[in-house]
C-alpha positions as CSV (number, residue, x, y, z in Angstrom):
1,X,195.1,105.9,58.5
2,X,193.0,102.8,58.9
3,X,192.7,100.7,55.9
4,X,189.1,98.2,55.8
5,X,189.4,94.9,54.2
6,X,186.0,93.2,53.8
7,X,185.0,89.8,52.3
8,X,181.7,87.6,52.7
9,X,179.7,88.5,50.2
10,X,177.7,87.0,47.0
11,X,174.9,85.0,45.4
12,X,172.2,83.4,47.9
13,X,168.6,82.2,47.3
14,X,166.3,83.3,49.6
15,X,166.3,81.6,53.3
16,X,170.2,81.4,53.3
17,X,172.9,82.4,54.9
18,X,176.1,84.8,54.9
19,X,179.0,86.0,57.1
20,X,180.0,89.0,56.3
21,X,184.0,89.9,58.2
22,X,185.7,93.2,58.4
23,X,189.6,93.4,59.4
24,X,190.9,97.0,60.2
25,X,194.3,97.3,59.8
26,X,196.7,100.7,59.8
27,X,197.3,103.5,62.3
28,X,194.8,102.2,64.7
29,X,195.1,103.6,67.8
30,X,191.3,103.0,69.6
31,X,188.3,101.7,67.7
32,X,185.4,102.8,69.3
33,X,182.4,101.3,67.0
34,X,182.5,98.6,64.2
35,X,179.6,98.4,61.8
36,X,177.8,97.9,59.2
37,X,175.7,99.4,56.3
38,X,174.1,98.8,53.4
39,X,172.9,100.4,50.2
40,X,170.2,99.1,48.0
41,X,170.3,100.3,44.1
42,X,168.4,104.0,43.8
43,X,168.0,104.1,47.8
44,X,170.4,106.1,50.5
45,X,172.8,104.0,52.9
46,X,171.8,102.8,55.9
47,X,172.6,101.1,59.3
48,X,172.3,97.7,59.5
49,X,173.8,96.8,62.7
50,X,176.6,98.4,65.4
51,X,179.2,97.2,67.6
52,X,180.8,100.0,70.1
53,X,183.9,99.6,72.6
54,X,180.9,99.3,75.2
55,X,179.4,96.5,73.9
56,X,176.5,98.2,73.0
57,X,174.7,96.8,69.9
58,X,172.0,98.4,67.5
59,X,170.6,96.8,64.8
60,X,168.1,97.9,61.8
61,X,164.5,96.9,62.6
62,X,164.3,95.0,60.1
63,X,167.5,92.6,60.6
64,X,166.3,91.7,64.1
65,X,166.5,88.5,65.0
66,X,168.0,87.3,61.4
67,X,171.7,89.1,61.4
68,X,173.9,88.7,64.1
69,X,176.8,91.5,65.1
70,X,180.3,90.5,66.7
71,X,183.5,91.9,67.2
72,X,186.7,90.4,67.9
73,X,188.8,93.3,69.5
74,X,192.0,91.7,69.8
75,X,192.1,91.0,66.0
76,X,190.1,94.6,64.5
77,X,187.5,92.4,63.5
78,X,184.1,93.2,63.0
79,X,181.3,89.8,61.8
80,X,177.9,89.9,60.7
81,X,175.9,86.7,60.6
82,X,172.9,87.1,57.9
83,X,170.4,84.3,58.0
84,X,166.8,84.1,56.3
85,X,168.3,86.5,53.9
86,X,165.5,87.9,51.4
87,X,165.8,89.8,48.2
88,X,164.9,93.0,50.7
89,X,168.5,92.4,51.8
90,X,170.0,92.7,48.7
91,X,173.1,95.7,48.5
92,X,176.0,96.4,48.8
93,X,177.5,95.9,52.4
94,X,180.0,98.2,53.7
95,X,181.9,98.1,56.9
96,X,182.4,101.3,59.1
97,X,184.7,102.1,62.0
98,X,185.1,105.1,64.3
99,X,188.0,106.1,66.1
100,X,188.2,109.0,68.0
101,X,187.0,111.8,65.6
102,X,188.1,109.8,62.7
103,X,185.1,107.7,60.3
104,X,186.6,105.1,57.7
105,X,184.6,103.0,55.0
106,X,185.2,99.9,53.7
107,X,185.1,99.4,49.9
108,X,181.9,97.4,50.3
109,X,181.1,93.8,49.4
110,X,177.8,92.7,47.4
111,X,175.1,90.8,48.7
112,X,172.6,89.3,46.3
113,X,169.8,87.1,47.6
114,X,167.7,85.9,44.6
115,X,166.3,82.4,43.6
């Protein structure tokens, strides 16, 4: 079992920043892809951006060029780097992580970007 632990989240105005970190801890025995999603009030989760074991990154169209993925393998840690946040990227963040056939969640952290 892998076990998620998230933090980063909160209250920002428009035009600012957040990290967003994800530690996996537990029976880990190869991560192959770190990520992140998001789900808006009254809308279905989506992608925001992915990290695999072969450095291979995807983000949302959207997040190009503002959010920044990164992943530090020999801690389990996954980063995302939100700048020019707007009230679009307000949700609820989760972190995801595949191993082998395996798919944990984390328990999600909130983003709110309002003035």
């Amino acid at each position: 079992q892998v076990q998620l632990v998230e933090s980063g989240g909160g209250l920002v105005q428009p035009g600012g920043s957040l990290r967003l970190s994800c530690a996996a801890s537990g029976s880990i025995f190869r991560i192959n892809v770190m990520g992140w999603y998001r789900q808006a009030p009254g809308k279905q989760r989506e992608l925001v951006a992915t990290f695999s074991s072969g450095n291979t990154i995807k983000y949302k169209d959207s997040v190009k060029g503002r959010f920044t993925i990164s992943r530090d393998n020999a801690k389990n840690t996954v980063y995302l780097q939100m700048n020019s946040l707007t009230p679009e990227d307000t949700a609820v963040y989760y972190c995801n992580v595949l191993s082998g056939p395996l798919e944990f969640w984390g328990q999600g952290t909130q983003v709110t970007v309002s003035s």
